[in-house]
C-alpha positions as CSV (number, residue, x, y, z in Angstrom):
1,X,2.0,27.1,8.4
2,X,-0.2,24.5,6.8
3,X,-2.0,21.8,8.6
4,X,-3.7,19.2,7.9
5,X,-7.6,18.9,9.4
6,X,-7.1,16.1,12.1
7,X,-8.3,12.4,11.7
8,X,-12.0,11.2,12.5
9,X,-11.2,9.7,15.6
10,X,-14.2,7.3,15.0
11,X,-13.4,6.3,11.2
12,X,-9.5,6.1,12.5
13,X,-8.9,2.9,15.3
14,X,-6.6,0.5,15.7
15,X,-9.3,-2.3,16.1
16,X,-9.3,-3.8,12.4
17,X,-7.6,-4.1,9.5
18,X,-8.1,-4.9,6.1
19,X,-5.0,-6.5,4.5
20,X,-6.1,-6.1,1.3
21,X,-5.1,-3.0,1.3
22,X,-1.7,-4.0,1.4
23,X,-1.3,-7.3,0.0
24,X,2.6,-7.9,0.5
25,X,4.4,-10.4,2.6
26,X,7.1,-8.4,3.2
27,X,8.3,-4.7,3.6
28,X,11.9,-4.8,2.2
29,X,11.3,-1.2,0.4
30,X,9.6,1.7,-0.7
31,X,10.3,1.1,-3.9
32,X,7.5,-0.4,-6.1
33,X,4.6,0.7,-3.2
34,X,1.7,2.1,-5.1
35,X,0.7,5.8,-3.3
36,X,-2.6,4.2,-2.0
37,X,-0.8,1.2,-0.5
38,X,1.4,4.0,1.3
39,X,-1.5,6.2,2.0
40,X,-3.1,3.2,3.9
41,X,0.6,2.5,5.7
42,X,0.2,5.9,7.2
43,X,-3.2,6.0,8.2
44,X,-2.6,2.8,10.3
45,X,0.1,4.5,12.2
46,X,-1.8,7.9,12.4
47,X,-4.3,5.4,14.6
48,X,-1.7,4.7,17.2
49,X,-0.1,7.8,17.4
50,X,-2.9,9.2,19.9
51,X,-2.9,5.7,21.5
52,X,1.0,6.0,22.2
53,X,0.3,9.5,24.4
54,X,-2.4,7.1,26.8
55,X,-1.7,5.8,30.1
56,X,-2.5,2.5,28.5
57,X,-0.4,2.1,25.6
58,X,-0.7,-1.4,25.4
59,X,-3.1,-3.7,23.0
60,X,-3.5,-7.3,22.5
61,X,-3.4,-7.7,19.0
62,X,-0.2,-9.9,18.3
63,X,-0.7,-11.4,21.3
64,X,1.0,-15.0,20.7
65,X,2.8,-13.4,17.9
66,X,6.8,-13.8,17.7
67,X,9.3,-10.8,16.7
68,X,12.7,-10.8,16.1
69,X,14.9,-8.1,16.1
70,X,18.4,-9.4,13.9
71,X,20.2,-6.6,13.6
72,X,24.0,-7.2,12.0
73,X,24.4,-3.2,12.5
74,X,23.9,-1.3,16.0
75,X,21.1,1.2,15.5
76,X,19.8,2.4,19.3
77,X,16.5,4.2,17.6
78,X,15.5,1.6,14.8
79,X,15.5,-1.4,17.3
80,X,14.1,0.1,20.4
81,X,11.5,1.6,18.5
82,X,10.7,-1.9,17.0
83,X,10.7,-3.6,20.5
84,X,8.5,-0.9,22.2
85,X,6.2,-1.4,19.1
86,X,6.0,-5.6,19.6
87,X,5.5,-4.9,22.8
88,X,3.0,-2.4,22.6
89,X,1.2,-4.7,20.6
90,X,1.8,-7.5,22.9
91,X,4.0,-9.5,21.1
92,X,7.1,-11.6,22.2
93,X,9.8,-10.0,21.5
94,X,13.0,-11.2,21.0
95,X,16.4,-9.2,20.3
96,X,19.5,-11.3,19.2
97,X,22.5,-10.2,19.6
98,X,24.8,-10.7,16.4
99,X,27.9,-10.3,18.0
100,X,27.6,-12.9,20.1
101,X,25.6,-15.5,18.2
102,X,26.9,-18.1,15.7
103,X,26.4,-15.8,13.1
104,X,30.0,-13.6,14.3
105,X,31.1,-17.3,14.0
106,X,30.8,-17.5,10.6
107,X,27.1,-18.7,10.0
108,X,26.2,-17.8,6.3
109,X,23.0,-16.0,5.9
110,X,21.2,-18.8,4.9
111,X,21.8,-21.1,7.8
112,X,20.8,-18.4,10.0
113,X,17.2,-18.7,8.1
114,X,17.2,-21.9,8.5
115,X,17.4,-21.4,12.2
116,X,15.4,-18.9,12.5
117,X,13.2,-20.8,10.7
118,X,12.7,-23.6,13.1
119,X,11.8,-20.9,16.2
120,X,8.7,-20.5,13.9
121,X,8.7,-16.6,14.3
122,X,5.9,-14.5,12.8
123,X,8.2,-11.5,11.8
124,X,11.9,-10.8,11.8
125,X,12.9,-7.5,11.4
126,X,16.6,-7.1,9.7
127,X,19.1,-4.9,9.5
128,X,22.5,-5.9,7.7
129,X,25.1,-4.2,6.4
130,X,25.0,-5.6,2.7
131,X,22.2,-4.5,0.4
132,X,19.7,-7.2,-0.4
133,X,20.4,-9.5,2.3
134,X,17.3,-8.8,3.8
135,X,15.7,-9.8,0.5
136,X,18.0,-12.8,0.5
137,X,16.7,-13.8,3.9
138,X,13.0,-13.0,2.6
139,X,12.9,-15.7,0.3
140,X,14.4,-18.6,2.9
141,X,11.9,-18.0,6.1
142,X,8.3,-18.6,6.1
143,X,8.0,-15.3,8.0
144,X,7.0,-12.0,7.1
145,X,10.1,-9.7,6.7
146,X,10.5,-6.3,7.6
147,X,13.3,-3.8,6.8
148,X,15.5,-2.2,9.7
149,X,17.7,-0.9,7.0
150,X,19.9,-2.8,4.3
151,X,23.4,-1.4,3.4
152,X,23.0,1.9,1.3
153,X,19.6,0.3,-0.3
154,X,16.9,0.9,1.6
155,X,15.3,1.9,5.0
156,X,11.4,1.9,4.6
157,X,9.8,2.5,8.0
158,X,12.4,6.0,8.3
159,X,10.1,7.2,4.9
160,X,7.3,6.4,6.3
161,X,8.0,8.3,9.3
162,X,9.0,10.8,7.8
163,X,6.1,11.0,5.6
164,X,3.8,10.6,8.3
165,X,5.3,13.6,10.7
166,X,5.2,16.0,7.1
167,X,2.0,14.9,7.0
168,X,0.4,16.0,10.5
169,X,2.0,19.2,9.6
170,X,1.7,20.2,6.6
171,X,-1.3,18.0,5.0
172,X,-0.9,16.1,1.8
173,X,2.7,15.7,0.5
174,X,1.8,16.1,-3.0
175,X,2.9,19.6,-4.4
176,X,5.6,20.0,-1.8
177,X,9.2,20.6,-2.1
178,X,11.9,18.6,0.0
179,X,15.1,18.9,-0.3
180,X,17.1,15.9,0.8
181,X,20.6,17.1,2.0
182,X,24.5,15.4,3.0
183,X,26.0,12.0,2.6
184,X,23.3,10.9,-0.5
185,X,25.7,8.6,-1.5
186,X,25.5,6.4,1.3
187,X,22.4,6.8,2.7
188,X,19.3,3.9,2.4
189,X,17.4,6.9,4.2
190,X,17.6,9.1,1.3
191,X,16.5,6.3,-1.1
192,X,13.5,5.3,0.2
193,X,12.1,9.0,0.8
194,X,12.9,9.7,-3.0
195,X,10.7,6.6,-3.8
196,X,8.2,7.9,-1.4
197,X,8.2,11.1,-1.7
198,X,8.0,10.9,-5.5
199,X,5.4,8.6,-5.3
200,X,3.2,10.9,-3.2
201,X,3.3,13.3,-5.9
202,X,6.4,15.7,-3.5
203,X,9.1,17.4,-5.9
204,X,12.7,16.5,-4.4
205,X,15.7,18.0,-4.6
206,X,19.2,16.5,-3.9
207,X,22.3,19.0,-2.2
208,X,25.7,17.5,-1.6
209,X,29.1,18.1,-3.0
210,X,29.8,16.3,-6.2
211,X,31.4,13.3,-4.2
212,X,28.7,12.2,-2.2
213,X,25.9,12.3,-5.4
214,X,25.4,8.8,-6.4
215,X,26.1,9.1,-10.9
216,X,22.9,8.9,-12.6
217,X,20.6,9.2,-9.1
218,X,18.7,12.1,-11.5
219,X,16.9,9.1,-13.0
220,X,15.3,8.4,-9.9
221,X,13.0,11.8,-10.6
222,X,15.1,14.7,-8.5
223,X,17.4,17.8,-9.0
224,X,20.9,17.8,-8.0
225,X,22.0,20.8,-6.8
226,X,26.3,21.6,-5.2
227,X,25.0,24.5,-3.7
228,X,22.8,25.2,-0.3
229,X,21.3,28.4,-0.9
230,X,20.3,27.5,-4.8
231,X,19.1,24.3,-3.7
232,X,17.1,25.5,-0.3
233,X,15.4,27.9,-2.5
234,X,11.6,28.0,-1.9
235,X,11.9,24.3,0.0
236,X,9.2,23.4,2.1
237,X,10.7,20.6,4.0
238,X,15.1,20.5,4.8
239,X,15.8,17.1,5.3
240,X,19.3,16.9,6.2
241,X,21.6,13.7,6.7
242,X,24.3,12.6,8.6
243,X,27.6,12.2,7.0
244,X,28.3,8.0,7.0
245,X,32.4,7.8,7.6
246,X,32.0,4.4,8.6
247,X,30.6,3.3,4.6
248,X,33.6,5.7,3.4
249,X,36.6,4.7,1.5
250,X,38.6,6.8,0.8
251,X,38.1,11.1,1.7
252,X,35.2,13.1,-0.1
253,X,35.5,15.9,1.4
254,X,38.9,18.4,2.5
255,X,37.6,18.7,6.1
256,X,34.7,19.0,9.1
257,X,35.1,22.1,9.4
258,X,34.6,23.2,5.2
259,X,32.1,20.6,5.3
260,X,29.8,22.6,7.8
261,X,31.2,26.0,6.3
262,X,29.4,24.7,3.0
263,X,26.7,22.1,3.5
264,X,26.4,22.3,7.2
265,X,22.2,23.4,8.1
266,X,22.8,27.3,10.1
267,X,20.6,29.8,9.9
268,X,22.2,31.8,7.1
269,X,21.5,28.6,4.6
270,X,18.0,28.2,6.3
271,X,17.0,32.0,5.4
272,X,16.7,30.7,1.7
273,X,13.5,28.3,2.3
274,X,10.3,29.4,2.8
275,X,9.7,31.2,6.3
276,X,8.0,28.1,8.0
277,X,10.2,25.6,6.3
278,X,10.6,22.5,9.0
279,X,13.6,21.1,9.8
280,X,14.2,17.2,9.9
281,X,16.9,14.7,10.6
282,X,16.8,11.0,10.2
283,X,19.4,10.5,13.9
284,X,22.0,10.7,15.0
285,X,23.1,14.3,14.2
286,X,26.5,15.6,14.5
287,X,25.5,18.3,15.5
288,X,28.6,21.3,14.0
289,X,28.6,18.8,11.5
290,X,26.1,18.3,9.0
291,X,23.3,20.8,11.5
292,X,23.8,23.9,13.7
293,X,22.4,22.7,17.3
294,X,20.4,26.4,17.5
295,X,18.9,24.7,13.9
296,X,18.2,21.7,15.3
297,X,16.5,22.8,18.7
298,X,14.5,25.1,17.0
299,X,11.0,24.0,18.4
300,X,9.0,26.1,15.9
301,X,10.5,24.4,12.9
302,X,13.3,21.6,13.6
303,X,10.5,18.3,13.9
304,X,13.3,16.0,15.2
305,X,11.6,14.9,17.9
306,X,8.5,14.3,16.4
307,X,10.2,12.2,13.7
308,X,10.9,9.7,16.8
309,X,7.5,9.3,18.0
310,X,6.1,8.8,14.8
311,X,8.6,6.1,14.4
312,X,7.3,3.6,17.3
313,X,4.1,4.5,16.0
314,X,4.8,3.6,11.9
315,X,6.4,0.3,13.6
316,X,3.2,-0.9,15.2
317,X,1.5,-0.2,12.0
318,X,4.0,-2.4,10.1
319,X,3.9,-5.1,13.0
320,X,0.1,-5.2,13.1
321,X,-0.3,-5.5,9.1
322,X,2.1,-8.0,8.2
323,X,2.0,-9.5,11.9
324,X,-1.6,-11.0,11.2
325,X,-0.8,-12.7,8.1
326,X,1.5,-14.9,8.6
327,X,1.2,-18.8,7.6
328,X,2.6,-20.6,5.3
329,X,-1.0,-20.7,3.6
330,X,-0.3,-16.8,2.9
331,X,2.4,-16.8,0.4
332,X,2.0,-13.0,-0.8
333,X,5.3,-11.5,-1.9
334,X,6.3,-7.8,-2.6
């Protein structure tokens, strides 16, 4: 298997930053990055990722910083990985609960900004069940804005960290072949790892049955394939997704049981990428569902794992960047 040659511990620390490098007020998207503005997300996490397996995992760098977590949607991984990130970082962090704020009461969006905007935080990170509301909330807080996910739009920290465990394992993305399987149609995941993954210069491939491929998606740069083994052919990377019922209306496919018999990841599907394919999976699995548990606990290839821990690490990186300009002198915008 490929790997990369490991980062010059000296040229890679956590001890400054140069926000020029990526001169956006917000993070609401892949879309629209330019690869060395991604390249430069990703080495920033790659500096904490070492720092994360210390005894001492803690720095002061937004210390007197706000956070807060709004998240309209549960999500266990993507909020405590934000937290242990602000915290790590030693930030206050703050999680509201939706469900019992004045929000469930029927606040609109925009009064919650204008809440939030007298707490004076220095970053909210959103996730909402409507696409765009994050970018609706971006334009009525002074505060940088990060993405937790927004409807089937977009979730850009689960591209980078993606990107970033491909990375320490295979070296450069560019050249490689990922194929992106399940529930496209609903998935924000899948979206921002197309823009990503295209942008690094990765060739992507799309598997699903016909009801759960977006129409027209083949303009976003990928192949569409209805069929595992001609779509796993020669992959380098299966990246597979979990099937969304709560976004379905409606029934897209006959059954659970023919939708593992034909899209499910086993080992008979897995035998058509290359040998050291790895195996990845944005959480939660259904495991017998869209993955095979042997599959998915295959430590030689399945990188689930990983993907977590380069999470909390990506999240730091995003905190730190947009975390230390914050004003309302620094009006950037993405």
């Amino acid at each position: 298997m490929r790997r990369r040659a490991p980062y010059d511990a000296a040229l890679m620390t956590t001890d400054h930053i140069d926000t020029a490098d990526f001169p956006h007020r917000h993070l609401l998207g892949i879309e629209g990055l330019f690869p060395n503005e991604i390249t430069y997300l990703l080495d920033r996490s790659e500096a904490y990722v070492e720092q994360n397996r210390q005894a001492d995992k803690k720095k002061s760098t937004l210390r007197g910083r706000t956070i807060i977590n709004l998240f309209f949607e549960n999500s266990t991984r993507t909020r405590t990985s934000f937290e242990l990130a602000g915290k790590r970082l030693g930030a206050d962090v703050i999680n509201m609960s939706v469900a019992d704020s004045a929000i469930k009461k029927g606040e609109t969006l925009i009064d919650t900004a204008m809440t939030l905007n007298a707490m004076h935080p220095d970053v909210l990170v959103v996730r909402h069940p409507d696409s765009g509301a994050t970018k609706l909330l971006s334009e009525k807080v002074n505060c940088a804005v990060i993405s937790g996910g927004d409807g089937s739009h977009e979730h850009p920290t689960q591209a980078l960290l993606d990107a970033l465990t491909i990375r320490r394992r295979l070296g450069d993305l560019a050249g490689l072949t990922v194929a992106i399987c399940g529930d496209v149609m609903h998935s924000r995941v899948a979206r921002s790892n197309i823009h990503l993954l295209n942008a690094m210069g990765a060739r992507v491939r799309l598997i699903a049955p016909r009801t759960l491929i977006p129409t027209g998606i083949e303009h976003l740069g990928v192949e569409v394939f209805y069929d595992m083994a001609e779509g796993l052919k020669d992959c380098d990377i299966v990246m597979m997704l979990r099937l969304q019922k709560e976004r379905m209306q409606g029934n897209f496919f006959p059954s659970i049981r023919e939708y593992f018999h034909f899209f499910g990841l086993d080992y008979e599907k897995l035998a058509n990428t290359k040998p050291d394919a790895l195996i990845m999976h944005p959480g939660p699995m259904n495991r017998g569902v869209e993955i095979d548990s042997e599959v998915a606990d295959d430590f030689g290839r399945s990188v689930i794992r990983e993907q977590v821990e380069m999470g909390v690490a990506v999240r730091m990186a995003c905190l730190e960047i947009l975390g230390l300009e914050t004003g309302d002198g620094d009006m950037r915008n993405l």
